[in-house]
Backbone as a printed PyTorch tensor [residue, N CA C, xyz], in Angstrom:
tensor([[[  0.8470,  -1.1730,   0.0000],
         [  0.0000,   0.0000,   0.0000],
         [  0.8920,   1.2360,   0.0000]],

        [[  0.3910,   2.2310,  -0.7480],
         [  1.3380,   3.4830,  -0.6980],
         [  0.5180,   4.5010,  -0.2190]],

        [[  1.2290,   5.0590,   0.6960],
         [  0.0630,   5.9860,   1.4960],
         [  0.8510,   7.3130,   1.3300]],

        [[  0.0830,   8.3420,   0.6090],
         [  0.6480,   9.7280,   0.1560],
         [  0.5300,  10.9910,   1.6350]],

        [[  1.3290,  11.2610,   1.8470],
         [  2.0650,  12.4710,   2.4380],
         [  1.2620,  13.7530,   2.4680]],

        [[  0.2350,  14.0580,   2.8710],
         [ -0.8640,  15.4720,   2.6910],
         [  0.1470,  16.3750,   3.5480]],

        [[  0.6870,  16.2610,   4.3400],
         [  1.2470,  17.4630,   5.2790],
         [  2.2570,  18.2730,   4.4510]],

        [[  1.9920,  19.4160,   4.4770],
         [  2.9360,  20.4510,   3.5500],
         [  3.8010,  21.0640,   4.4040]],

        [[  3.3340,  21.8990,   5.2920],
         [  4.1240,  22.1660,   5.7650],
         [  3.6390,  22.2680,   7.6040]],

        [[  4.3200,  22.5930,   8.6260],
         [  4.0030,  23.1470,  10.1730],
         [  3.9750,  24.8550,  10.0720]],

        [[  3.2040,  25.1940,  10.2370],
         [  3.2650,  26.8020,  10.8520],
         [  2.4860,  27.6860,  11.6440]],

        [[  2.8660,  28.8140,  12.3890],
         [  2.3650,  29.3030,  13.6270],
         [  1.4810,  30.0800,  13.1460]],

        [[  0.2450,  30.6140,  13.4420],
         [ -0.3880,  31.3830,  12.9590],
         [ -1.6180,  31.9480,  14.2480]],

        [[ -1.4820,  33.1690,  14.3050],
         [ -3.0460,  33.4950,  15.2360],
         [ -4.3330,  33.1280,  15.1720]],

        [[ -4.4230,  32.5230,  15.9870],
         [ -5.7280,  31.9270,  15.8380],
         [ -7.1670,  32.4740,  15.4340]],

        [[ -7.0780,  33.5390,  15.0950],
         [ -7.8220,  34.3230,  14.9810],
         [ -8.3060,  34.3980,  13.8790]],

        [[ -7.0480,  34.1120,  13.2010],
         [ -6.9010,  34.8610,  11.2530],
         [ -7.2500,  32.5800,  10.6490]],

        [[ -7.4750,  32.0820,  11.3280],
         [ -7.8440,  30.8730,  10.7950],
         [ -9.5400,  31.0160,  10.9750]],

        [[-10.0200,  30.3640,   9.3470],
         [-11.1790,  30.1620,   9.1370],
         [-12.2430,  29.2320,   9.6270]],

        [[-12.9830,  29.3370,  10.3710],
         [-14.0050,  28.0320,  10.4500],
         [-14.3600,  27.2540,   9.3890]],

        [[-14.3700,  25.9120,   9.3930],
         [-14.8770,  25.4800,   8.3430],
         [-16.5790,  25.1380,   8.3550]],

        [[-16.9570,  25.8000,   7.3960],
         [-18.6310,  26.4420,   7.0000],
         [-19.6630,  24.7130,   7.9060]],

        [[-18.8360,  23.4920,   7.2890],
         [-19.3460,  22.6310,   7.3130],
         [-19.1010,  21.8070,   8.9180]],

        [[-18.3610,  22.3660,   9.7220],
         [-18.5010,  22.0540,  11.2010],
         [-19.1830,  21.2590,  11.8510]],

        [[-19.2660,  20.0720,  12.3120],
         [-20.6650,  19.6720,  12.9050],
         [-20.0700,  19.3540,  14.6770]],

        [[-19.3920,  19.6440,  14.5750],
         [-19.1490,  19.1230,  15.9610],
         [-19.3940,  20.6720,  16.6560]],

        [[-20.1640,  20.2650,  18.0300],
         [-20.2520,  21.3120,  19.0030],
         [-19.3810,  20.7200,  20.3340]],

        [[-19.3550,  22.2810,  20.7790],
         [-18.3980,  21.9980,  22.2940],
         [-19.3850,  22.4100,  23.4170]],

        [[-19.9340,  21.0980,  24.5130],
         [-20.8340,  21.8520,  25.2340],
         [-19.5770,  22.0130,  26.6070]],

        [[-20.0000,  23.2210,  27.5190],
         [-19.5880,  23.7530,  28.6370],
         [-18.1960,  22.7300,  29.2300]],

        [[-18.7950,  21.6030,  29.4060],
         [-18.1180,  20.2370,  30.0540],
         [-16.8790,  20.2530,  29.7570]],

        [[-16.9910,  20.1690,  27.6330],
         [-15.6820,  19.8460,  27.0290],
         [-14.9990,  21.2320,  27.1580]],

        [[-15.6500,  22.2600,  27.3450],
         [-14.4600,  23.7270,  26.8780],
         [-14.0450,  23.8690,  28.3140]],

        [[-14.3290,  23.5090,  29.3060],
         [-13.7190,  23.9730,  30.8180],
         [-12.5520,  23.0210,  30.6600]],

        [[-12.7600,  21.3720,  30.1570],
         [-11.3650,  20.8690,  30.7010],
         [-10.8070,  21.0650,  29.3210]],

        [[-10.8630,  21.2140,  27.9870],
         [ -9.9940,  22.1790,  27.0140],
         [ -9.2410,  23.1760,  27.7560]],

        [[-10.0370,  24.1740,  28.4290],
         [ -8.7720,  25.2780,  28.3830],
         [ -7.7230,  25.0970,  29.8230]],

        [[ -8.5830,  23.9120,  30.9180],
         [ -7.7960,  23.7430,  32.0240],
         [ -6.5540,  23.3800,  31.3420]],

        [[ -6.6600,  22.2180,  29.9140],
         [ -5.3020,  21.2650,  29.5010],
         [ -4.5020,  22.6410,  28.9730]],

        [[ -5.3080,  23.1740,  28.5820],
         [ -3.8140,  24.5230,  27.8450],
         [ -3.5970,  25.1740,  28.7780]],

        [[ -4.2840,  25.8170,  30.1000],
         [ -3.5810,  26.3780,  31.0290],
         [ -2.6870,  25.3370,  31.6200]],

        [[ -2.7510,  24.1560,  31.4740],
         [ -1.7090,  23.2830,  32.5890],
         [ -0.7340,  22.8530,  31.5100]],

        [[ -0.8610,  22.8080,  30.5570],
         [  0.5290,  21.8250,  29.3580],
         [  0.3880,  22.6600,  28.2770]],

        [[ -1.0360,  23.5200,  28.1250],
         [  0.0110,  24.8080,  26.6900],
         [ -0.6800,  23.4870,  25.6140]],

        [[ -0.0660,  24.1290,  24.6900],
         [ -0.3740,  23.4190,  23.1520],
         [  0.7050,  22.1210,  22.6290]],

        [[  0.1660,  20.9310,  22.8200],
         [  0.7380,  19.9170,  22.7010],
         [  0.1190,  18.6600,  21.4120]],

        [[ -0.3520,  19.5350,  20.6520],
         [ -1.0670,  18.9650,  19.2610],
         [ -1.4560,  20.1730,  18.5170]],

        [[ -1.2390,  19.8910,  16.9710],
         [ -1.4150,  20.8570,  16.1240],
         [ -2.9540,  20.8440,  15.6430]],

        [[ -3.3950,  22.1040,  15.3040],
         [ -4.4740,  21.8160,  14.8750],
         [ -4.3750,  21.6270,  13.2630]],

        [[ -5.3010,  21.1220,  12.3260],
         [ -5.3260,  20.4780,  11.1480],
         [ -6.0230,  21.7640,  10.0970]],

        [[ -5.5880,  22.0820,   8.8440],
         [ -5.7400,  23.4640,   8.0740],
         [ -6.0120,  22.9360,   6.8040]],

        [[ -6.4050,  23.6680,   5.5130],
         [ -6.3160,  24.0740,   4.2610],
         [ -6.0570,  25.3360,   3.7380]],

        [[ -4.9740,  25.1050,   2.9370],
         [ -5.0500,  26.3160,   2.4730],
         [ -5.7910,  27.0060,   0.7770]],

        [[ -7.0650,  28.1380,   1.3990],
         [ -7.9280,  28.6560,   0.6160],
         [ -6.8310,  29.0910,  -0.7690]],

        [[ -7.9900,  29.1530,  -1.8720],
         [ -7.4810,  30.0520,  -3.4380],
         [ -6.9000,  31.4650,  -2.9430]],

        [[ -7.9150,  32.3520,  -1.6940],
         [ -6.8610,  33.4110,  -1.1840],
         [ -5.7460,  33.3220,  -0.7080]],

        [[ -5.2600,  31.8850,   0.0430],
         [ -4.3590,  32.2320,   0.6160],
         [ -4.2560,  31.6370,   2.1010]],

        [[ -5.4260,  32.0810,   2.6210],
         [ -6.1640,  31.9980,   3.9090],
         [ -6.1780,  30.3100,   4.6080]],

        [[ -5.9690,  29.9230,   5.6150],
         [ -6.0640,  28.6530,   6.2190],
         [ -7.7750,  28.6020,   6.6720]],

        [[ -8.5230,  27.2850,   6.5200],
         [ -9.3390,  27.1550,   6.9360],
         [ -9.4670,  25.6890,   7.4090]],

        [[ -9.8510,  25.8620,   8.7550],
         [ -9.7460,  24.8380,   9.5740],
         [-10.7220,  23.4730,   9.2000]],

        [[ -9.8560,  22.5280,   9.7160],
         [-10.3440,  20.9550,   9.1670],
         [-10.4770,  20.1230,  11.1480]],

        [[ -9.6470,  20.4370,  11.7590],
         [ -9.8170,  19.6930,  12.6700],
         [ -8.7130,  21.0930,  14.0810]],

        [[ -9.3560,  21.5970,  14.7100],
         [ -8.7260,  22.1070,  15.7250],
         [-10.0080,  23.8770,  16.2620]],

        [[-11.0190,  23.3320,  16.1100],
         [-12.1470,  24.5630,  15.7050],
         [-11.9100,  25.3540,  17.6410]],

        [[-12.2780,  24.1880,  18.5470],
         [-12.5470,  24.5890,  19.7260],
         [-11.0850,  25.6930,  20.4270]],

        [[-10.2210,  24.7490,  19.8900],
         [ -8.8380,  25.2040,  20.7500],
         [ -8.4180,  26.7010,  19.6830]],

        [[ -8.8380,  26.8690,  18.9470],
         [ -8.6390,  28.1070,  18.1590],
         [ -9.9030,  29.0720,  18.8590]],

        [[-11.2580,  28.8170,  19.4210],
         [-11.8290,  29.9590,  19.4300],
         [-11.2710,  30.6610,  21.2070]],

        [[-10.8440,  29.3060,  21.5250],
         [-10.3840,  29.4400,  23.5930],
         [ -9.3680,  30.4320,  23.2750]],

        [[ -8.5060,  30.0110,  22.1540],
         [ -7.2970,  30.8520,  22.0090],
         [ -7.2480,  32.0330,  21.1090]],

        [[ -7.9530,  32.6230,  20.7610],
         [ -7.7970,  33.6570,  19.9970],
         [ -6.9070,  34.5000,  19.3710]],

        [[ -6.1280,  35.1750,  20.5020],
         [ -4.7460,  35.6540,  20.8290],
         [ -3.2930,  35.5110,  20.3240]],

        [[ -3.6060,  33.8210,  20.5110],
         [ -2.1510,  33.0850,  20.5900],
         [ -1.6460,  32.8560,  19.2270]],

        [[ -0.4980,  32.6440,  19.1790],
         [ -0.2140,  32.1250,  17.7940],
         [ -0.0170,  30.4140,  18.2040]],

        [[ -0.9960,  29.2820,  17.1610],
         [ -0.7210,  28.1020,  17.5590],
         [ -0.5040,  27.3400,  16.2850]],

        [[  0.2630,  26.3480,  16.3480],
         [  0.7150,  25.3190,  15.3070],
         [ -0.4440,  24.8660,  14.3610]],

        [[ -0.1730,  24.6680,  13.1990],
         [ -1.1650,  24.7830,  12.3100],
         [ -0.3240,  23.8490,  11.4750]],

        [[ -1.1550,  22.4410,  11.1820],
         [ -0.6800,  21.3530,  10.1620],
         [ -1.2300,  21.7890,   9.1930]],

        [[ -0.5970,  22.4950,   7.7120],
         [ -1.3530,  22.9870,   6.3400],
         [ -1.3580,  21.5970,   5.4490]],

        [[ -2.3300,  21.0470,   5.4700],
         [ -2.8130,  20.1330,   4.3450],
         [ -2.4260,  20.2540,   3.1200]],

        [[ -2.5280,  19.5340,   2.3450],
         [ -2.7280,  19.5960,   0.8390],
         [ -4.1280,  18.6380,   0.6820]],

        [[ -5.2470,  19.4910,   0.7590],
         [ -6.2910,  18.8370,   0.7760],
         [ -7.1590,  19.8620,  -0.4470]],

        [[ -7.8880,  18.6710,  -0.7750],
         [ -8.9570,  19.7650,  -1.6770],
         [-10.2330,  19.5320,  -0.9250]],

        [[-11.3620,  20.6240,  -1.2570],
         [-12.3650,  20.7990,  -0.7590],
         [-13.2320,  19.1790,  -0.4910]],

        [[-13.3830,  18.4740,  -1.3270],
         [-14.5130,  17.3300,  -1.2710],
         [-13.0260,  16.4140,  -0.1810]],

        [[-11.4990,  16.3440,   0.0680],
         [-11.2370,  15.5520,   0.7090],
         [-10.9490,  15.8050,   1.9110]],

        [[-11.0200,  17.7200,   2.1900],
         [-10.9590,  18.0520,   3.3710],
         [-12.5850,  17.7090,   4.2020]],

        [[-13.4580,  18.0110,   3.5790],
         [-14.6130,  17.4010,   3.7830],
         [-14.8810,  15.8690,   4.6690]],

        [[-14.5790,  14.9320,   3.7180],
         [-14.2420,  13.8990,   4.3340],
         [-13.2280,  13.3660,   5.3000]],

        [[-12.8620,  14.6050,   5.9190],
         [-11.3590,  14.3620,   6.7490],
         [-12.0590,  15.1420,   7.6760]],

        [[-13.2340,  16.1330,   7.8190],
         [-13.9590,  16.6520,   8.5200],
         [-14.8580,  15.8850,   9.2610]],

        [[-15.5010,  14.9930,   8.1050],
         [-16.6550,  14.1770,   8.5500],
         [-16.2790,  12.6780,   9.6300]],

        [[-14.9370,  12.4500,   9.5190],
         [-14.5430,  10.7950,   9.7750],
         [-13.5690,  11.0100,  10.9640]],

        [[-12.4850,  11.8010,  11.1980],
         [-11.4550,  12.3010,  12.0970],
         [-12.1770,  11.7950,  13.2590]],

        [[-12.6570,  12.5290,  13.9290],
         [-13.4220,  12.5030,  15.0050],
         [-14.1720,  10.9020,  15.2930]],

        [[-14.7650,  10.9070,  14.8230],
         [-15.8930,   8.9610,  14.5170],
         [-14.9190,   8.5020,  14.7180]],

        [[-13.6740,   8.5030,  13.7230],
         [-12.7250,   7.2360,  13.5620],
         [-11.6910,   7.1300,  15.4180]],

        [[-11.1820,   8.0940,  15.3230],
         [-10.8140,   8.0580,  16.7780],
         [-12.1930,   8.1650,  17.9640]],

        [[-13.0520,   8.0550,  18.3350],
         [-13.9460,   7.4950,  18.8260],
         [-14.2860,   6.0960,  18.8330]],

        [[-13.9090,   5.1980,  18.0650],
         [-14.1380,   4.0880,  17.6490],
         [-13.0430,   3.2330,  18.7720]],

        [[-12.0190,   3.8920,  19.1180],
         [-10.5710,   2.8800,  20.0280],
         [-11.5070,   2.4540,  20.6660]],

        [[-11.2770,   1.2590,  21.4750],
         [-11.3810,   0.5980,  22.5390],
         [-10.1980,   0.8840,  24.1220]],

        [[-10.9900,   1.0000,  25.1590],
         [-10.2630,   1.1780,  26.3490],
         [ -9.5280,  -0.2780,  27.1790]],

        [[ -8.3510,  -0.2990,  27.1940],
         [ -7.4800,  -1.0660,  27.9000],
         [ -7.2430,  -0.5670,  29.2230]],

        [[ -8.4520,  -1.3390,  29.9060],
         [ -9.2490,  -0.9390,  31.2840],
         [ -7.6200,  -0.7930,  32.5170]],

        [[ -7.0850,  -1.8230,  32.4160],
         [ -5.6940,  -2.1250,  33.1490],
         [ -4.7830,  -0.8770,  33.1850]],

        [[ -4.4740,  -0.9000,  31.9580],
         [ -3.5890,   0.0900,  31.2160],
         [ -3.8340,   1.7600,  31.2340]],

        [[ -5.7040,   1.9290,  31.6100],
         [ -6.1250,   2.9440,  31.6530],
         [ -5.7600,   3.8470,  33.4100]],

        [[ -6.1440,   2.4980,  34.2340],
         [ -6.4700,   2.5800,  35.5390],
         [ -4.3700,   2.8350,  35.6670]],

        [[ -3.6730,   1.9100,  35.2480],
         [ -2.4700,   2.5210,  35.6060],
         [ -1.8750,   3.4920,  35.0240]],

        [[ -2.4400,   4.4350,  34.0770],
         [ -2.1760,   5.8490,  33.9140],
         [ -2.8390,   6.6470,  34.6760]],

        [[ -3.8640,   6.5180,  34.8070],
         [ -4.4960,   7.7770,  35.5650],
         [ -4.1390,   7.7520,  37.3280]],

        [[ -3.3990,   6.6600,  38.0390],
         [ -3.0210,   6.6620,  39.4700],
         [ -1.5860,   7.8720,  39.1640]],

        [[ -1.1850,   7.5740,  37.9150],
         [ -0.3100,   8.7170,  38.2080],
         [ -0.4870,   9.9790,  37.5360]],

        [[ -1.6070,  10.5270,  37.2550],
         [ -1.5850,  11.8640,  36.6170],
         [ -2.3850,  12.6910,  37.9640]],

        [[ -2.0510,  13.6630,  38.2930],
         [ -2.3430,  14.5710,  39.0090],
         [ -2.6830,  16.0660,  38.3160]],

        [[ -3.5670,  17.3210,  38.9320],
         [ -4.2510,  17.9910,  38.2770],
         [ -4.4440,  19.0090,  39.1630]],

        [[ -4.4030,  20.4920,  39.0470],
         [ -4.5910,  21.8230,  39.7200],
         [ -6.4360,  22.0360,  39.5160]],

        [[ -6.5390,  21.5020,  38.4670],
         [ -8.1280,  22.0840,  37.7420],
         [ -9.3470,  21.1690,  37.9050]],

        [[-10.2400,  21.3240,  38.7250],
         [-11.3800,  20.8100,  38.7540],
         [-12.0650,  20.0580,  38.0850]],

        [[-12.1500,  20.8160,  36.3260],
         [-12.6660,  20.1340,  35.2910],
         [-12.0510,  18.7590,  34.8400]],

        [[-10.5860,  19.1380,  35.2750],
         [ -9.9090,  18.1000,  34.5170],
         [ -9.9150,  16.8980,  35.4250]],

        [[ -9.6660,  17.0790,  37.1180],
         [-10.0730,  16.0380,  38.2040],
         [-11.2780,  15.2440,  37.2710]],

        [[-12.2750,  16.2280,  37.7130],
         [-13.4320,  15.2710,  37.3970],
         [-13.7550,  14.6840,  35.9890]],

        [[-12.7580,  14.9680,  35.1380],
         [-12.8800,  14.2440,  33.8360],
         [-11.9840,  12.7710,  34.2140]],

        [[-10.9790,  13.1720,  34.9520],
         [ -9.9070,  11.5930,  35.7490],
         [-10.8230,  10.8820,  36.3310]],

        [[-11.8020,  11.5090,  37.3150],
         [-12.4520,  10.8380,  38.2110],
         [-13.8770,   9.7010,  36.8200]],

        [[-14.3020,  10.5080,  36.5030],
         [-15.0120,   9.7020,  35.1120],
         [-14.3920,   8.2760,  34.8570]],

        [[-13.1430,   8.6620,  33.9050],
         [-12.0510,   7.6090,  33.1100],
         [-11.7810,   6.6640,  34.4420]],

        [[-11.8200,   7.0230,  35.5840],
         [-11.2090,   5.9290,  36.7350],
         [-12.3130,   5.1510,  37.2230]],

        [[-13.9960,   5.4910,  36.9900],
         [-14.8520,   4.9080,  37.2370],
         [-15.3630,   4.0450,  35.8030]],

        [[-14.6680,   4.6970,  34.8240],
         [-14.9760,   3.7900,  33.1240],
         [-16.5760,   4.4040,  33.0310]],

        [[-16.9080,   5.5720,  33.6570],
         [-18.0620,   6.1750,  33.0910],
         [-18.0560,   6.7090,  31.3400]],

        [[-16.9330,   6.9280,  31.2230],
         [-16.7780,   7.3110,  29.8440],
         [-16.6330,   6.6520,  28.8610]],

        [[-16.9120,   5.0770,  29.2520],
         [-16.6880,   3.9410,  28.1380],
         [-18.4810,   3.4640,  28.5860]],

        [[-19.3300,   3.8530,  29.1200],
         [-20.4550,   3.5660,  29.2750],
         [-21.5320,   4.3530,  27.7380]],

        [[-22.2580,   3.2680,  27.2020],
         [-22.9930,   4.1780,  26.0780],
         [-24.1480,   4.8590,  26.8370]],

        [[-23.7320,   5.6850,  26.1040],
         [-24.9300,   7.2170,  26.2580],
         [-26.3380,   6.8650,  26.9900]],

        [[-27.1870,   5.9950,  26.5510],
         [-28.2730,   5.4860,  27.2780],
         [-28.3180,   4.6010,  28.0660]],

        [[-27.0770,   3.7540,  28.5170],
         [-27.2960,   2.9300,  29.0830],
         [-27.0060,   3.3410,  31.0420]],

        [[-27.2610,   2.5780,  31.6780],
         [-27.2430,   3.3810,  33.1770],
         [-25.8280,   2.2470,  34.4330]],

        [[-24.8800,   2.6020,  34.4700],
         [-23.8360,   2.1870,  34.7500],
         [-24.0660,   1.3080,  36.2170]],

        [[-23.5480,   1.0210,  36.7220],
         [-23.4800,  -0.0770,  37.9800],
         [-22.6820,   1.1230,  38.9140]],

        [[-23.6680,   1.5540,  40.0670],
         [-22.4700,   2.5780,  40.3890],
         [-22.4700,   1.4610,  42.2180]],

        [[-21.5130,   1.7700,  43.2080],
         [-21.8060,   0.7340,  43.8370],
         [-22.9990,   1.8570,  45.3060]],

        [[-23.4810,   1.2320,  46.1970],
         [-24.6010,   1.8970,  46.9030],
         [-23.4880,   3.1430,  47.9680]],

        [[-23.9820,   4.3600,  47.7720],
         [-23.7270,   5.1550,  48.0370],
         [-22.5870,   6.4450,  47.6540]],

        [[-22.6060,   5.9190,  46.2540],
         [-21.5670,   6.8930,  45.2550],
         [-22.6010,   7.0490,  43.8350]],

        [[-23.8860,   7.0030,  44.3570],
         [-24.4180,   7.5940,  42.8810],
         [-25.5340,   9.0030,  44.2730]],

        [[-25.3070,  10.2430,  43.3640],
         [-25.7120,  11.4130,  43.5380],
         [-27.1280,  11.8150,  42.5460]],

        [[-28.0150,  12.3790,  43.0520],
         [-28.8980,  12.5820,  42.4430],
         [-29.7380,  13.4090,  42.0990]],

        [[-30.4740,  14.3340,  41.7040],
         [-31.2420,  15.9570,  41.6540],
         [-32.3180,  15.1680,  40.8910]],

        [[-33.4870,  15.4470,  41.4960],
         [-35.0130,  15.2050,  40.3220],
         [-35.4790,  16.4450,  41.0620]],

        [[-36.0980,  16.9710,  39.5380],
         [-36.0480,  18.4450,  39.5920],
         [-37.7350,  18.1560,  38.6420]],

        [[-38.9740,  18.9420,  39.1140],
         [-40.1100,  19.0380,  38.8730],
         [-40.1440,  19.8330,  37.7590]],

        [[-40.4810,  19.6090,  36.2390],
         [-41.0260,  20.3350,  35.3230],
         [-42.7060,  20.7240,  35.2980]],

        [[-42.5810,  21.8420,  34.6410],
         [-43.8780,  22.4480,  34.4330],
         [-44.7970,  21.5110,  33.0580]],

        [[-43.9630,  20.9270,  32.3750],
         [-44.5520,  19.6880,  31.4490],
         [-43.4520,  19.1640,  30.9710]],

        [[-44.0460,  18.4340,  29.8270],
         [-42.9070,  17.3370,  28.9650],
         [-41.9700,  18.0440,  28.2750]],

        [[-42.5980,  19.7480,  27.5610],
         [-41.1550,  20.5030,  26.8440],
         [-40.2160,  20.8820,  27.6110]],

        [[-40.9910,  21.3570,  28.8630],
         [-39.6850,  21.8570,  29.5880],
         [-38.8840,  20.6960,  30.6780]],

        [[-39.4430,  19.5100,  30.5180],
         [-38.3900,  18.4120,  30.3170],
         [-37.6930,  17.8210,  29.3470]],

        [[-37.8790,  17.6950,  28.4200],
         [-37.2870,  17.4250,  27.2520],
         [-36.0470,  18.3300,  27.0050]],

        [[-36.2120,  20.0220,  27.2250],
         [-35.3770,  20.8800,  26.8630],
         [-34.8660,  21.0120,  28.1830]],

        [[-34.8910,  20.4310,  29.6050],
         [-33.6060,  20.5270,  30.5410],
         [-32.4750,  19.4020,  30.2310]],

        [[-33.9050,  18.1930,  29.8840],
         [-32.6640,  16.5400,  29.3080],
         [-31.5580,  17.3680,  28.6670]],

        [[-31.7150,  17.9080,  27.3460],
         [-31.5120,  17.9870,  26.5110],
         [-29.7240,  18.6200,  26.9900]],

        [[-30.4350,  19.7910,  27.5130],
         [-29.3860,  20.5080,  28.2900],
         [-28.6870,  19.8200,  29.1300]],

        [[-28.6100,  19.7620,  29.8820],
         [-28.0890,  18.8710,  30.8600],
         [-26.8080,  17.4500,  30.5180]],

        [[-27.6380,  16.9820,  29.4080],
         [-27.0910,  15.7340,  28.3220],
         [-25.5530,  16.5410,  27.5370]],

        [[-25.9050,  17.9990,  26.9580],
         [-24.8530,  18.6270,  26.3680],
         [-23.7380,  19.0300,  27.4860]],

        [[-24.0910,  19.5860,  28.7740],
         [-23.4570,  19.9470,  29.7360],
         [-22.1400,  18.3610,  30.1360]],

        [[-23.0390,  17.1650,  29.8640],
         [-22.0650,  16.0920,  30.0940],
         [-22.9430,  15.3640,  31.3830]],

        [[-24.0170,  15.7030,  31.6680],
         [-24.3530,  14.7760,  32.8590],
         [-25.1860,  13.4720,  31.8720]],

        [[-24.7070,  12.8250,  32.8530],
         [-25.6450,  11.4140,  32.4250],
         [-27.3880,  11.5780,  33.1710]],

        [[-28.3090,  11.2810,  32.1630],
         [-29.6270,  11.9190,  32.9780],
         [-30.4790,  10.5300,  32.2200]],

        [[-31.7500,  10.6210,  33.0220],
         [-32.7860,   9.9150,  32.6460],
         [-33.8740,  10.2790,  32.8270]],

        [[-35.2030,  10.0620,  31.9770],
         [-36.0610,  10.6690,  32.2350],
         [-36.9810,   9.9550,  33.0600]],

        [[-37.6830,  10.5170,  34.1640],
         [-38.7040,   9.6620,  34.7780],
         [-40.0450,  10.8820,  34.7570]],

        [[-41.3440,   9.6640,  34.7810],
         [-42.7260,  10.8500,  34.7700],
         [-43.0120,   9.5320,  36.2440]],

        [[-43.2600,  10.7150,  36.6190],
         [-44.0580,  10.2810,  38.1740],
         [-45.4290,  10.4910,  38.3760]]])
């Protein structure tokens, strides 16, 4: 198999002057941007974000949307593609899915995280998650927690929309929720 070389070049650029790409689908709710910017206040920029470069000239982003809007300011590493529109597209659409797809090496997981330590709240409780394997639990399903380490809020709606639209919320925020009608 011959696998071709897209990376042109590395370069620094303000984050500012990089383009969104129009076709974006990924959102960042609250959860993910608190422990985003805890990791750059504690380790700084330790992955490049992924670019094209426009007929103007101009870089427009393929994979690094969140850590460019936290950072505005900064000048951060920028991998320039040699991508064209329909394959930056598909490098938009799959990136993300495809690394989602690993499997967790439960052993291997539990003996990294005894040694990572953390100043930032967000990021604790993202360790504390990964050390309970809440984060390898699917989305609907309701985890084994053992009796007296599961916490709880049932909170009275005025009807079904304005339950539906706290789930909803709540679900983006990162809590695991379920609905009950009493």
């Amino acid at each position: 198999m011959s696998i071709r070389q897209r990376i042109v070049e590395l370069v620094w650029v303000p984050a500012q002057e990089l383009k969104p790409h129009p076709l974006n689908w990924r959102s960042h709710p609250p959860k993910q941007r608190q422990v985003l910017k805890a990791l750059l206040e504690e380790i700084g920029y330790a992955d490049a974000l992924l670019a094209r470069r426009l007929p103007d000239g101009s870089l427009q982003l393929i994979d690094g949307h969140l850590r460019a809007q936290l950072t505005p300011q900064e000048k951060v590493p920028v991998l320039v593609l040699d991508l064209d529109e329909q394959e930056a597209n598909k490098l938009l659409a799959t990136l993300d899915p495809v690394a989602a797809m690993a499997q967790a090496d439960e052993e291997k997981l539990q003996q990294l995280l005894q040694g990572v330590q953390t100043q930032h709240q967000a990021i604790r409780q993202l360790l504390e998650e990964l050390s309970g394997s809440e984060s390898m639990v699917e989305p609907d399903s309701v985890p084994e927690v053992p009796v007296g380490q599961l916490y709880q809020i049932l909170v009275e709606c005025a009807d079904e929309e304005e339950q539906r639209r706290l789930y909803e919320r709540l679900r983006e925020e990162g809590y695991q929720c379920r609905v009950l009608t009493l």
